[in-house]
C-alpha positions, 0 to 999 in steps of 0.5 A: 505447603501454603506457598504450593496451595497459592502458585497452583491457585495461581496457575489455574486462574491464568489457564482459566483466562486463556481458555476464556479467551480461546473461547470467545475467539473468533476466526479472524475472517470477518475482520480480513472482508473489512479490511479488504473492503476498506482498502478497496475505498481507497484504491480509486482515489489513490490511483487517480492521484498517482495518474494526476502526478504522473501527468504532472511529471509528463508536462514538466519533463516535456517542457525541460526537454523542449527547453535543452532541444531549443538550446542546442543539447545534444543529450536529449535522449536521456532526459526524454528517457528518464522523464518518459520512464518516470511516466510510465512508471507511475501509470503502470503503477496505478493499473497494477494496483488496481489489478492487485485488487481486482477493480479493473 
């Protein structure tokens, strides 16, 4: 009987617990703003860094496919493609990030 008496001491101290903390529980929204808002920092700078990269890839792609065009390379439309793909990509990226987050 006593083994009894302590498991349902036991038990009740648990669900007192977790009924604590139901009760002090907040909804979670205030945490979401934060967090979104925060992000919201971060977009600007990162998107700005994806536009300097995609630069970047832009002037090295330009000079690689000017160097095959002078040396006589027939394939060029190829690497005018992947290259001007690249770029594209990257400035498209940025937008819809912005877009996704409402900045632009």
């Amino acid at each position: 009987m006593n083994s009894k008496i302590k498991k349902m001491w036991a038990l009740t101290a648990v669900l007192s617990l977790c009924i604590n903390e139901l009760i002090f529980a907040q909804s979670g929204v205030t945490g979401l703003n934060t967090a979104t808002s925060t992000l919201k920092t971060y977009v600007d700078p990162a998107s700005n860094i994806a536009l300097v990269i995609g630069g970047i890839i832009g002037i090295v792609g330009a000079i690689r496919v000017y160097s095959k065009w002078n040396s006589g390379d027939q394939d060029i439309n190829k690497e005018i493609m992947g290259w001007g793909g690249s770029c594209v990509f990257l400035v498209v990226s940025a937008l819809i990030i912005k877009a996704f987050f409402g900045l632009t």
